[in-house]
Each structure stands twice: as C-alpha cells, then as structure tokens.
C-alpha positions in Angstrom: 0.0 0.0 0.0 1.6 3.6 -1.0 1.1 5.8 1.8 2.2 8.5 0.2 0.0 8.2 -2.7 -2.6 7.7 -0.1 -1.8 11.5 1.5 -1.9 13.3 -1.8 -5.4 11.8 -2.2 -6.2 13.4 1.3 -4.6 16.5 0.7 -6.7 16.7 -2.3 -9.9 15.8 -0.9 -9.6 18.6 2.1 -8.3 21.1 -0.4 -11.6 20.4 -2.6 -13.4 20.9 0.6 -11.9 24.5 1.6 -13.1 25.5 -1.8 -16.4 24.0 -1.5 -16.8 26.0 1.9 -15.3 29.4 0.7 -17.5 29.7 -2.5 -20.4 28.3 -0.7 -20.0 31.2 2.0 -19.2 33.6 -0.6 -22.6 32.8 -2.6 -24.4 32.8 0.7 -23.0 36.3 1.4 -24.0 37.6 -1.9 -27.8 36.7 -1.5 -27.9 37.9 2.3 -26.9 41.4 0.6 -29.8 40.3 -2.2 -32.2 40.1 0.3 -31.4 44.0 2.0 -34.8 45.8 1.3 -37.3 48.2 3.7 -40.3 45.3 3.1 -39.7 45.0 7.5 -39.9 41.6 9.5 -40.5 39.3 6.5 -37.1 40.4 5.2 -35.4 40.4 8.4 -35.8 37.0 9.3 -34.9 35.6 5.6 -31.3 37.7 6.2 -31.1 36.0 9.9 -31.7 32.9 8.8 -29.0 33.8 5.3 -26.5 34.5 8.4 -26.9 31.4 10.3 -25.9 29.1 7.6 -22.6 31.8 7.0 -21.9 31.0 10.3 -22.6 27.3 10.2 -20.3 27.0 6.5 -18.0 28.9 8.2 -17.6 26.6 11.3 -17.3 23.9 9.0 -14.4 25.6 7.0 -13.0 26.0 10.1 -12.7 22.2 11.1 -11.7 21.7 7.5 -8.9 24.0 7.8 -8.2 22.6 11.2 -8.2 19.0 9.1 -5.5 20.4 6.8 -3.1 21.6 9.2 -2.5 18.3 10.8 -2.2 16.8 7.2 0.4 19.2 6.6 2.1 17.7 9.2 2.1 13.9 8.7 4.8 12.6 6.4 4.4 9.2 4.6 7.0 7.4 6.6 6.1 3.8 8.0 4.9 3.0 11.6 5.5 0.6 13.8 2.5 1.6 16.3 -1.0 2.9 15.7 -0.5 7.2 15.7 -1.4 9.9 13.2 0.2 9.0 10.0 -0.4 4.9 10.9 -1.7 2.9 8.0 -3.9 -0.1 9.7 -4.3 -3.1 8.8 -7.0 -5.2 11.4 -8.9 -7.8 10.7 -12.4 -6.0 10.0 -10.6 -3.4 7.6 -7.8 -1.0 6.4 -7.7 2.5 8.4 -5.5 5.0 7.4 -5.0 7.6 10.9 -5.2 11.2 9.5 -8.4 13.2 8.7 -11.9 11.5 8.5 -13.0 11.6 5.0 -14.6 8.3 4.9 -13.9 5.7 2.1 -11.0 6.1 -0.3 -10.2 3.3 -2.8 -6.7 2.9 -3.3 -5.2 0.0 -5.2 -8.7 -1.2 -5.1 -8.6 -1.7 -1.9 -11.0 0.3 0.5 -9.5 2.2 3.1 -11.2 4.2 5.8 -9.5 7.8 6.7 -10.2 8.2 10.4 -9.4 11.2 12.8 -7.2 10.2 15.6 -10.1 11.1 18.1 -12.3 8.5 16.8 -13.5 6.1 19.1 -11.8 3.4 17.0 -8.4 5.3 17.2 -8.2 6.0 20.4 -9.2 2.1 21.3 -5.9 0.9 19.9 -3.7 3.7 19.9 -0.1 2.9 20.8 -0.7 -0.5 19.8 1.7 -2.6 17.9 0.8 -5.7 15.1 -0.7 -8.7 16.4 -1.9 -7.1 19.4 -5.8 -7.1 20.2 -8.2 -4.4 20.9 -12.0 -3.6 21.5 -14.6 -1.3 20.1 -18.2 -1.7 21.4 -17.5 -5.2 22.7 -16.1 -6.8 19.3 -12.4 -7.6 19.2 -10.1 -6.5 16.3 -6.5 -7.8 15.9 -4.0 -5.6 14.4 -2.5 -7.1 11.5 -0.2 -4.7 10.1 1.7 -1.5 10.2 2.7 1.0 7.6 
C-alpha cells in the first residue's frame, strides 16, 4: 500500500473541501446582501436565517482547515505503532489515521480515513501488530503497520 500516494489523495480531498466551503459562504454572502430591502420583518428574518448558515459554512471551513493543518504535518514514513500518519491493517478493515473523509479506494482496496479522536483510534492507539483491541465489545487484531 503507498502511503504516500494515499496522502496526496487526502490532501486533495480537504483542499476540494476549503473550496467547497469558501465559495459556498461567498454565494451565501451575496444573497444575504440580495435580500437588503425596507419590506420589514418578513425580510429580516430571511437575512437572519441567510446568516446562520454563513456561520454554520464557516464553522465547517474552520474544522476543514483545522483538518488540513494536521495533514500538513504527517509525512508518509512507515509505523511501527498505531499514531497519526499509521496505515492499519485489522482484521475488519484498512484505516489510514489522518483526517476523516470516509472511504478512499486505493489499489482497489477500501481504506477508511479516520481522525485520531475516533472512538476506534483512540481504542488501539499505541498498539503494535498482532496485538488485540475492543470497540463496542467486538475484538479487532491488528495485522499490520505501515
């Protein structure tokens, strides 16, 4: 499995994203100044509700952004415990330790990006290969490191 192939696909994915968010903000801007008229209450609310889902795109962006920094920050180099930057290889699946994005196929095989904070993550952090873990009372042995 190429790792580092693997991270440019992420980096790609999250970069997509920030522009997602930024144009989406920027076209939500641009009809809350649409909707700027003396018609009273009626108008007033549409804006409110126009600013709401600014700030909810912008929170978004935010965690995006926060996403991308610690993707900056990983290298491709191989593991020999489960950390940020840890391919991992159990027997219910491949998880690759960076930024959840869900499902990327790689190699045609299916690999599931997963934040470090995730329940699953945090359950076998530090762990090494053939040591065994829990998540919600099933068992998982770690077959591999990258």
């Amino acid at each position: 499995m190429n790792k580092e192939q693997l991270l440019t696909i992420i980096k790609h994915k999250i970069s997509g994203k920030i522009q997602n968010f930024e144009k989406l903000i920027a076209e939500t801007r641009a009809s809350n100044n649409d909707t700027k008229s003396s018609m009273g209450d009626k108008y007033e609310t549409g804006r409110e509700m126009l600013q709401q889902e600014i700030n909810n795109l912008q929170r978004q962006l935010n965690e995006t952004l926060n996403q991308q920094s610690i993707i900056q920050k990983m290298t491709p180099e191989p593991s020999d415990k489960v950390q940020t930057g840890a391919l991992v290889k159990t027997d219910k699946g491949l998880f690759y330790v960076s930024a959840s994005l869900g499902e990327i196929v790689l190699d045609q095989q299916k690999v599931m990006t997963v934040s470090a904070e995730s329940p699953l993550v945090k359950a076998m952090s530090g762990l090494h290969s053939g040591e065994i873990f829990s998540i919600n009372t099933m068992p998982q042995r770690i077959e591999q490191i990258w």
